[in-house]
DRENSESE-691999 format. One record per atom (N, C-alpha, C): residue number from 1; residue in three letters; atom name; z, x, y. Coordinates in steps of 0.001 Angstrom, whole numbers, padded with zeros to 6 digits. Each point is the difference from the previous one (the first is absolute). Layout:
N
  resi  resn  name       c3       c1       c2
   NUM   ALA    CA        Z        X        Y
...
REM end
This chain:
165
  resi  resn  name       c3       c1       c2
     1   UNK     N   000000   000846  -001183
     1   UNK    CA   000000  -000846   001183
     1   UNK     C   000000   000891   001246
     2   UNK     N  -001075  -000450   000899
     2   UNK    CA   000357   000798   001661
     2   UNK     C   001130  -000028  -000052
     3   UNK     N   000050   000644   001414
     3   UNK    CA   001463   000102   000885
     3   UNK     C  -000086  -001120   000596
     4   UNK     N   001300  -000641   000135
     4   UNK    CA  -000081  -001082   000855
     4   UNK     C   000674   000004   001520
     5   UNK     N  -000069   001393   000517
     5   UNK    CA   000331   000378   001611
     5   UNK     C  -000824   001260   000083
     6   UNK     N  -000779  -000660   000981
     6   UNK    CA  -000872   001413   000750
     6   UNK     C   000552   000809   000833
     7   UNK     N  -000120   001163   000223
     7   UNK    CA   000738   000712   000670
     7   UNK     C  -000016  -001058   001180
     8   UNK     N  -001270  -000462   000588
     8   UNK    CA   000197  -000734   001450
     8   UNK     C   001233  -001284  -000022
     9   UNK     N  -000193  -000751  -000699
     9   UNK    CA   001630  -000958  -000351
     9   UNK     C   000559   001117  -000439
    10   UNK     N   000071   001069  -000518
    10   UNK    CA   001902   000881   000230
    10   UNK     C   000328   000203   001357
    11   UNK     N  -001214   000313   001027
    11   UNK    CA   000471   000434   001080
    11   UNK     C  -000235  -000856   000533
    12   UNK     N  -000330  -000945   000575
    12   UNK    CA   000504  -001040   000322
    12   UNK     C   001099  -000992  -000120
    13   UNK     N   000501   000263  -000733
    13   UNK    CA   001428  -000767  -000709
    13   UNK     C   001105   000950   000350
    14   UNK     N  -000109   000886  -000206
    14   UNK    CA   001210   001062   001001
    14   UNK     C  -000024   000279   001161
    15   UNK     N  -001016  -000376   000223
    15   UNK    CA   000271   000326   001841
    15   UNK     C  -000125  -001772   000312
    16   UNK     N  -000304  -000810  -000823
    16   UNK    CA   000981  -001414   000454
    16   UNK     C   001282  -000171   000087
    17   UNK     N   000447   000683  -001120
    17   UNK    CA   001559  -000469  -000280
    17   UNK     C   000363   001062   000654
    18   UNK     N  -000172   001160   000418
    18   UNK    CA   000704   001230   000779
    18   UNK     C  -000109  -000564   001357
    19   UNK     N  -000787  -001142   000530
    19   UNK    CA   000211  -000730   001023
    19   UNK     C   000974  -001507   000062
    20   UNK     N   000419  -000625  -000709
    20   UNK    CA   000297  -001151  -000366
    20   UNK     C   002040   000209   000624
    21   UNK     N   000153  -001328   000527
    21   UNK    CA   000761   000063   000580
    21   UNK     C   001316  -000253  -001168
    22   UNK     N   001288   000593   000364
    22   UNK    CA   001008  -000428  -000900
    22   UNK     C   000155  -001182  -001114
    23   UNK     N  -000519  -001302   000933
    23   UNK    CA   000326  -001523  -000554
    23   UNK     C  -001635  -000017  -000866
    24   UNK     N  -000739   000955   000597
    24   UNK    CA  -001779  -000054  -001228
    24   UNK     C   000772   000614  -001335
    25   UNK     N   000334   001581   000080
    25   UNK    CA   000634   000470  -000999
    25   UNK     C   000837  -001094  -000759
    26   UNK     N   000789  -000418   000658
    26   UNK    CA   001261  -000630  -000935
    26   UNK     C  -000782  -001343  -000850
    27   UNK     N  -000907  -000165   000337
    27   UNK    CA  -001116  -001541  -000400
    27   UNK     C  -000374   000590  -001276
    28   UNK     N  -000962   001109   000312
    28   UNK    CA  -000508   000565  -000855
    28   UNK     C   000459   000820  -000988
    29   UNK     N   001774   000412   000453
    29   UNK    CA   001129   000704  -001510
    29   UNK     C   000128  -001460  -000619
    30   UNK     N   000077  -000868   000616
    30   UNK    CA   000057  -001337  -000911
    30   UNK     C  -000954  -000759  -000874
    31   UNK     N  -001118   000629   000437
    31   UNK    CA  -001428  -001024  -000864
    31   UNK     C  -000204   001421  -001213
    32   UNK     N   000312   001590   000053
    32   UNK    CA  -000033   000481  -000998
    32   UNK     C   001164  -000360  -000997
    33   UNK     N   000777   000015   000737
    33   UNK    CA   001082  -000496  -001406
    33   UNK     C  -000048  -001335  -000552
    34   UNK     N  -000831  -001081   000537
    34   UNK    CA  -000747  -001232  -000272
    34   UNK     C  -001098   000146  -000742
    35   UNK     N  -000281   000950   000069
    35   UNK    CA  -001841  -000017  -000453
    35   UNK     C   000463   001091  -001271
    36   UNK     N   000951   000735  -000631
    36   UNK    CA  -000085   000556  -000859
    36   UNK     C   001737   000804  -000383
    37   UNK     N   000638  -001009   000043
    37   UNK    CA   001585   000172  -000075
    37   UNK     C   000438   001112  -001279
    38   UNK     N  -000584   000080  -000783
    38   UNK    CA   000456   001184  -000726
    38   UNK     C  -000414   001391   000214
    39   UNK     N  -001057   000194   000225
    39   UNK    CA  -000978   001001   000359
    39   UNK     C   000887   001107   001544
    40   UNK     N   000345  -001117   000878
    40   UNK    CA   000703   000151   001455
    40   UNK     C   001626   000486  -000453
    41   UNK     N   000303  -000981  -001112
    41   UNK    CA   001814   000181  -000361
    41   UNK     C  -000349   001599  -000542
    42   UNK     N  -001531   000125  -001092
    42   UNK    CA  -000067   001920  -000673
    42   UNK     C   000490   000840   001302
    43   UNK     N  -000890  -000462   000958
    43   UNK    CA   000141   001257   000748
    43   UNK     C   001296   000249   001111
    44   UNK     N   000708  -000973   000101
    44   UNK    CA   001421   000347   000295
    44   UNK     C   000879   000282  -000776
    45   UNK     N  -000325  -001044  -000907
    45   UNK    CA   001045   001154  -001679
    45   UNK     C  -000257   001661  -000167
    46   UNK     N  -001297  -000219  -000026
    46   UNK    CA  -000018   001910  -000179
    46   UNK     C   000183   001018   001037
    47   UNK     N   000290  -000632   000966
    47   UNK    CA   000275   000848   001383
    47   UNK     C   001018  -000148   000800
    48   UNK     N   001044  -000545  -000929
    48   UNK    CA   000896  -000939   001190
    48   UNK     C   001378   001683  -000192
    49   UNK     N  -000416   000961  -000347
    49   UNK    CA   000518   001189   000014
    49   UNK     C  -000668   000935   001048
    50   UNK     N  -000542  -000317   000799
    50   UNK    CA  -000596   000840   000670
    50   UNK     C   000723   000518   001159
    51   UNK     N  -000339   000596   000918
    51   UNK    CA   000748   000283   001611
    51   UNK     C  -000661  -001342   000450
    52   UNK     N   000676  -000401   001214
    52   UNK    CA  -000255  -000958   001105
    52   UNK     C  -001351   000085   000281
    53   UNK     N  -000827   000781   000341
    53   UNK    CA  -000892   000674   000832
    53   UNK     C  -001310  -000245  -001111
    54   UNK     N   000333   001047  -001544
    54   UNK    CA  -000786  -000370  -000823
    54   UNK     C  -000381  -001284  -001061
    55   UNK     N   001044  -001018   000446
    55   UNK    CA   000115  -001260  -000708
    55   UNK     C  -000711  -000809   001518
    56   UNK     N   000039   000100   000738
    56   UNK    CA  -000278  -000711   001145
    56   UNK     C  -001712  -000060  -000025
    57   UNK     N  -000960   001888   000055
    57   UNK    CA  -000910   000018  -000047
    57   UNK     C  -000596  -000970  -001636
    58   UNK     N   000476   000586  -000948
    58   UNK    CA  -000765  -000564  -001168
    58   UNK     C  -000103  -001877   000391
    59   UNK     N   001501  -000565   000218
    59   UNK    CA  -000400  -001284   000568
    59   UNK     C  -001282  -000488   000592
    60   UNK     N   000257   001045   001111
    60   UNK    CA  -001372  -000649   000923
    60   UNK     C  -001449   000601  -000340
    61   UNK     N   000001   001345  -000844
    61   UNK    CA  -001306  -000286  -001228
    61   UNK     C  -000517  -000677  -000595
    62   UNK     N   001095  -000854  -001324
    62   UNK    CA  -000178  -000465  -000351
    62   UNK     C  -000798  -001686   000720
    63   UNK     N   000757  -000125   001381
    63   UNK    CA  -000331  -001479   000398
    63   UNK     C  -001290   000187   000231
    64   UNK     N  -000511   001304   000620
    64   UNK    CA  -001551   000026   000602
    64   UNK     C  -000735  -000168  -001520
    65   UNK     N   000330   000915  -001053
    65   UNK    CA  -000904  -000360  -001088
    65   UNK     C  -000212  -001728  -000432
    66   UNK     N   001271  -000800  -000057
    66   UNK    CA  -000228  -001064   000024
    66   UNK     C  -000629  -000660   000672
    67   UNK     N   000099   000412   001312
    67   UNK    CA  -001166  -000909   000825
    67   UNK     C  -001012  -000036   000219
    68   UNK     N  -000560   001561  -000551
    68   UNK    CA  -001368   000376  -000729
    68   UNK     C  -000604  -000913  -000634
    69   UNK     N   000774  -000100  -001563
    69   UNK    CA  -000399  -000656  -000655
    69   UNK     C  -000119  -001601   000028
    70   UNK     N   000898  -000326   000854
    70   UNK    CA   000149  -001633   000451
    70   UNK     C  -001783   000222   000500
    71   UNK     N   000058   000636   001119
    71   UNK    CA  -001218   000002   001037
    71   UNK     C  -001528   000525  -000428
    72   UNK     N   000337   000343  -001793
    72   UNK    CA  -001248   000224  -000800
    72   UNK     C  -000548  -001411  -000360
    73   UNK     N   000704  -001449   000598
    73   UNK    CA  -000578  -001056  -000830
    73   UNK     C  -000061  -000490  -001403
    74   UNK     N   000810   000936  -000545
    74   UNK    CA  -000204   000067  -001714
    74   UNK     C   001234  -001726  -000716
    75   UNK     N  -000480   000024  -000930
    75   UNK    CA   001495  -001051  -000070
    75   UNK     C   000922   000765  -001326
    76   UNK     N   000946   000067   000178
    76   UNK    CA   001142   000301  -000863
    76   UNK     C   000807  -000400  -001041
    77   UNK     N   000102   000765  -001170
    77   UNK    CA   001067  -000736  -000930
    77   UNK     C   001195   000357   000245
    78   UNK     N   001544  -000194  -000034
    78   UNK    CA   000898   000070   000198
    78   UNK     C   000300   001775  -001327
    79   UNK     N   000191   000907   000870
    79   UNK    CA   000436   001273  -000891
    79   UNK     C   001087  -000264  -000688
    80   UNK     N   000016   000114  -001349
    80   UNK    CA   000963  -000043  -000413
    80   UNK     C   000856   000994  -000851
    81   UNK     N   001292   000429  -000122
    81   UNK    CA   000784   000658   000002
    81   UNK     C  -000621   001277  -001312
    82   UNK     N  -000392  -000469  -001026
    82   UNK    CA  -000328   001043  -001040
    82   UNK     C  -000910   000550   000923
    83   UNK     N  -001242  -000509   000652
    83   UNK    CA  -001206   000575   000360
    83   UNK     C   000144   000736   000623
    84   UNK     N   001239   000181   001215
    84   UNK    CA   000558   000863   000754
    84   UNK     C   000404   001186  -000755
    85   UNK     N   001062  -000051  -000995
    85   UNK    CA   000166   001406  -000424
    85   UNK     C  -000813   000538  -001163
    86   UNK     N  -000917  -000458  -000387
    86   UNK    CA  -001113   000121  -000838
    86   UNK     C  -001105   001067   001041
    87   UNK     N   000192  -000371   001488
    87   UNK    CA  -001012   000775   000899
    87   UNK     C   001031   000940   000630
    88   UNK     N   000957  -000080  -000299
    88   UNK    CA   001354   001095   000453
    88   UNK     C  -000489   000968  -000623
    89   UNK     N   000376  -000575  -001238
    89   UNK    CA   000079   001195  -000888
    89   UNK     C  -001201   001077   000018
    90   UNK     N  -001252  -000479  -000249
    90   UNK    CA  -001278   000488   000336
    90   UNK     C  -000171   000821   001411
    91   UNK     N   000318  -000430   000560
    91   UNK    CA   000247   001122   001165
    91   UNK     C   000657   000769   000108
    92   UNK     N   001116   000065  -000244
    92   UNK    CA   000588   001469  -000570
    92   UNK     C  -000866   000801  -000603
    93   UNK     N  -000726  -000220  -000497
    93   UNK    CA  -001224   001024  -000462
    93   UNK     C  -000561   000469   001135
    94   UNK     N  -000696  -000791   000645
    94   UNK    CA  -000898  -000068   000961
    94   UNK     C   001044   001401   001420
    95   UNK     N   001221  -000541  -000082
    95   UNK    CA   000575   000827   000743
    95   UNK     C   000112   001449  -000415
    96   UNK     N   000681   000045  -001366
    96   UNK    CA  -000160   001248  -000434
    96   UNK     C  -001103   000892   000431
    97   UNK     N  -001011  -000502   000031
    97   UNK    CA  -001587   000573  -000072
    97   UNK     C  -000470   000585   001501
    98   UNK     N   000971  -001061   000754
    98   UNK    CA  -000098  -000048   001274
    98   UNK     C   000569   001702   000473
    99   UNK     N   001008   000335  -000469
    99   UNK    CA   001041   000863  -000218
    99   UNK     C  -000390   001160  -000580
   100   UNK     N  -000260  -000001  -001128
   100   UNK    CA  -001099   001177  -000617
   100   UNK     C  -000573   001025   000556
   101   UNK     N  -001148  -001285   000964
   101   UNK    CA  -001040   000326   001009
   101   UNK     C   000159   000299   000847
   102   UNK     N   001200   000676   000518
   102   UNK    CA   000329   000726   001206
   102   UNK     C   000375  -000924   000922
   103   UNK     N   000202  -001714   000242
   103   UNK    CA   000202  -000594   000726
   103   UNK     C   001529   000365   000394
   104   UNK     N  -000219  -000310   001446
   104   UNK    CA   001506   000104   000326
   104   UNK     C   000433  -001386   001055
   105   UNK     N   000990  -000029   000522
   105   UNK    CA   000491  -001207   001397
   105   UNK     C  -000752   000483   000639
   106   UNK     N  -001402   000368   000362
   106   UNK    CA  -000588   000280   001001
   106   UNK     C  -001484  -000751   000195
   107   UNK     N  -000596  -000582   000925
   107   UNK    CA  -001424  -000444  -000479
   107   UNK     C  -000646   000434  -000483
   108   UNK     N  -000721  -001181  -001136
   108   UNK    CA  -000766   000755  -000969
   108   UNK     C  -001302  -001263  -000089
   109   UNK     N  -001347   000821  -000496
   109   UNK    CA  -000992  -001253  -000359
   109   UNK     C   000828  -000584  -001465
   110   UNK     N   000255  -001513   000350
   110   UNK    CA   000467  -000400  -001345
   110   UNK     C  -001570   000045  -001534
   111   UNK     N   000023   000497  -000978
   111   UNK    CA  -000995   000183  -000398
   111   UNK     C  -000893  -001616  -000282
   112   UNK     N  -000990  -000385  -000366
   112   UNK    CA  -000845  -001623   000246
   112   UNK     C   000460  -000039  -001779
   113   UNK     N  -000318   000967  -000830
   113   UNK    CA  -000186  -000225  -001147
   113   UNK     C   001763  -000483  -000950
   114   UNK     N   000875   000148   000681
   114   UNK    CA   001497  -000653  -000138
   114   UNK     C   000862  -001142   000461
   115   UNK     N  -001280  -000917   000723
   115   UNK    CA   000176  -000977   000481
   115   UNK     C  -001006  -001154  -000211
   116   UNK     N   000344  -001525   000270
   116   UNK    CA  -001553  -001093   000019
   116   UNK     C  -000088   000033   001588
   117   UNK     N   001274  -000112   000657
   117   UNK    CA  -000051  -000057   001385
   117   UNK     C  -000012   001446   001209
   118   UNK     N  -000854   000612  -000083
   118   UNK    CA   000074   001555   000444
   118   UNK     C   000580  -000467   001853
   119   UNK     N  -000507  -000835   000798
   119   UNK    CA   000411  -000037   001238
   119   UNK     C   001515  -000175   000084
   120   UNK     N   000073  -001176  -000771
   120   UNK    CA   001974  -000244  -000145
   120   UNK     C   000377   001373  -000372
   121   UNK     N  -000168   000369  -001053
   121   UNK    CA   000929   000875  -000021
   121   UNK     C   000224   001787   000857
   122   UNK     N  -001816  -000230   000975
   122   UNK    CA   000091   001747   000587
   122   UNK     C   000985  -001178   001299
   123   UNK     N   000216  -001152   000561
   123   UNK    CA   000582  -000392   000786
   123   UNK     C   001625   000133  -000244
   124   UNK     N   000429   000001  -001483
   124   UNK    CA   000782   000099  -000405
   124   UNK     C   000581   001733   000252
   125   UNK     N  -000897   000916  -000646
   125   UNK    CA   000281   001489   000305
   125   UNK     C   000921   000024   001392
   126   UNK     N  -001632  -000093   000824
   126   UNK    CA   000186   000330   001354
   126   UNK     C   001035  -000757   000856
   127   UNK     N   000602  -001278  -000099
   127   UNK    CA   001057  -000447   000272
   127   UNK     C   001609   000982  -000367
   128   UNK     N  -000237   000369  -001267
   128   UNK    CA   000953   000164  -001033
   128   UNK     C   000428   001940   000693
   129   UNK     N  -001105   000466   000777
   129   UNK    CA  -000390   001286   000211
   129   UNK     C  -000085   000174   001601
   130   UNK     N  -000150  -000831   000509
   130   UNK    CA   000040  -000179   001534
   130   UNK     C   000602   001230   000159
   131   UNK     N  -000384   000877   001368
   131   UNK    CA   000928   001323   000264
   131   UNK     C  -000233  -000468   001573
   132   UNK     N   000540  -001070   000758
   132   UNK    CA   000585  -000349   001314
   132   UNK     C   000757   000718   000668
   133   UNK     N  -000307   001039   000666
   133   UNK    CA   001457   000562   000384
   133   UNK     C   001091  -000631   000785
   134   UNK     N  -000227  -001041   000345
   134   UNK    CA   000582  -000944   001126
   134   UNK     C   000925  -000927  -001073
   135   UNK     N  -000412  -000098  -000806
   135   UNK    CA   000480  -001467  -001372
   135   UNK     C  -000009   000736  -001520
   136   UNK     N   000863   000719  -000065
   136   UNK    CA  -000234   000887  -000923
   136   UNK     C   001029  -001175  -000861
   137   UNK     N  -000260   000065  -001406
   137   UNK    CA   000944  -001166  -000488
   137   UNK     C   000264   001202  -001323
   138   UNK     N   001308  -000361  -000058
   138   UNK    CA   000665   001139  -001244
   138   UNK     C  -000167  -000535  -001550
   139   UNK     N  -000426   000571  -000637
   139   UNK    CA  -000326  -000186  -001694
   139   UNK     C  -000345   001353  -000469
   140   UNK     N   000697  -000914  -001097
   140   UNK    CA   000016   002081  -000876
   140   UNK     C  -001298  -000548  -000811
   141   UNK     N   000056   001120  -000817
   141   UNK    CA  -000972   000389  -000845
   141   UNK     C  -000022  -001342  -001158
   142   UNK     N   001319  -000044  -000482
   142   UNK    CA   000185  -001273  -001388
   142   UNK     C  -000664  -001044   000872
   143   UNK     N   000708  -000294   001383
   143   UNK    CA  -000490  -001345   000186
   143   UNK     C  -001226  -000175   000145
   144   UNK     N  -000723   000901   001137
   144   UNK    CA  -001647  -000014  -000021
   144   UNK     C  -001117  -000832  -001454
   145   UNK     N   000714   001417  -001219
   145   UNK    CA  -000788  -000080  -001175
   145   UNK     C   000610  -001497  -000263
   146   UNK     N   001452  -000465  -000129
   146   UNK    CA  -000115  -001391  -000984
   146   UNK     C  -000854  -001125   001105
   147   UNK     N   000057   000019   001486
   147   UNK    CA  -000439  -000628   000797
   147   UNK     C  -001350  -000128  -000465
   148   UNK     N  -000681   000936   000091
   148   UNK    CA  -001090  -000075  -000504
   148   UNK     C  -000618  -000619  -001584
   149   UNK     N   000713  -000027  -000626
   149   UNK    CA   000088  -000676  -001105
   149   UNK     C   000223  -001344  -000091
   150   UNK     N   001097  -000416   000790
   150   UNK    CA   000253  -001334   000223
   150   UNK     C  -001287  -000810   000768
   151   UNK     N  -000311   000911   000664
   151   UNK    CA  -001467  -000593   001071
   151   UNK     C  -000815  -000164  -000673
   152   UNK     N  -000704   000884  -001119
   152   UNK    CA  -001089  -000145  -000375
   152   UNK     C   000117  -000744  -001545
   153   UNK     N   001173  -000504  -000568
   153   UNK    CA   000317  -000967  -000520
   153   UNK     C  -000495  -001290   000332
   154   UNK     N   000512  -000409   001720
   154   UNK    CA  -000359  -000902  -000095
   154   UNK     C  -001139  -000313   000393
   155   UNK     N  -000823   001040   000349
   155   UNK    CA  -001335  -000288   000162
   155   UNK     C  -000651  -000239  -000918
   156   UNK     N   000572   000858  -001134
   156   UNK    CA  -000839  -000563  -001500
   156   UNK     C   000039  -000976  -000027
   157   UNK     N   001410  -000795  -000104
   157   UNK    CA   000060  -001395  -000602
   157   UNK     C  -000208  -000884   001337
   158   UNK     N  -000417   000237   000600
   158   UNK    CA  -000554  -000858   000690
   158   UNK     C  -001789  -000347   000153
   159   UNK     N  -000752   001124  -000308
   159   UNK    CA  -001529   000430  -000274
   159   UNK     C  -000081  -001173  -001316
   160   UNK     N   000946   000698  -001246
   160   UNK    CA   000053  -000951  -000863
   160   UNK     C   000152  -001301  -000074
   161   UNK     N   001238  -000429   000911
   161   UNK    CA  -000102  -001578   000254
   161   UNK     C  -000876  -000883   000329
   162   UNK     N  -001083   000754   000263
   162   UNK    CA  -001075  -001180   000513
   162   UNK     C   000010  -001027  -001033
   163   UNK     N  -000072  -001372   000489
   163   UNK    CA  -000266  -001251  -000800
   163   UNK     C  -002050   000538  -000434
   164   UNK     N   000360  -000820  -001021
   164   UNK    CA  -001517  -000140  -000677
   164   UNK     C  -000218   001621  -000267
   165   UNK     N   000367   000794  -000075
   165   UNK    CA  -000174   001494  -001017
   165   UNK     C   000946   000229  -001364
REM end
């Protein structure tokens, strides 16, 4: 199956919601945890150990990927809980490999051939990798790599969710 976000809806969808006012955000933390309540509960379960700073960013990753995918038009099956750590688990591979390959917390081309969604997830990197000197947000090394895992989790199972595939 294509990708179902072009890079142009990735960047467009983050520089919507990187504009969107408090009470837009808070609408829209509410229609993801509406639109896919287990998937949203994974990724605060697996991060709810993080620093302030690095639980805060993955949050608001995660919401832009969702609104990606809301804003791909696609329709959705409800993710459900095995499918989630069934694509957990599988990525841990994917990370390892990541790791191997000399990747570090630093920007990197995410490779096309380890993903269905290559824009989500180099949006994912480069979020995850930002070097702001003004907004520098603190995360170690563990959190980066599981962050990244958790992200591109749910991008799987969300690529996957399409109704009618």
């Amino acid at each position: 199956m294509e990708p179902l976000v072009s890079a142009a809806l990735m960047d467009a969808t983050w520089q919507s919601v990187s504009g969107a006012t408090p009470d837009e955000i808070r609408r829209m933390q509410q229609q993801c945890g509406k639109d896919q309540e287990e998937l949203t509960g994974f990724v605060i379960g697996f991060t709810a150990d993080f620093g302030a700073e690095a639980l805060g960013l993955v949050l608001y990753v995660h919401l832009v990927v969702a609104q990606a995918f809301r804003r791909s038009g696609a329709k959705f099956r409800q993710v459900k809980p095995g499918a989630i750590m069934r694509t957990w688990k599988e990525n841990m591979d994917v990370v390892n490999e990541l790791k191997a390959a000399g990747h570090r917390r630093t920007p990197f081309a995410f490779p096309t051939n380890l993903t269905s969604e290559p824009a989500v997830l180099q949006y994912i990197v480069d979020a995850l990798t930002e070097a702001d000197e003004s907004d520098i947000i603190a995360m170690t090394d563990d959190e980066f790599w599981r962050a990244l895992q958790v992200l591109k989790t749910c991008c799987d199972c969300m690529h996957n969710a399409v109704k009618g595939t």
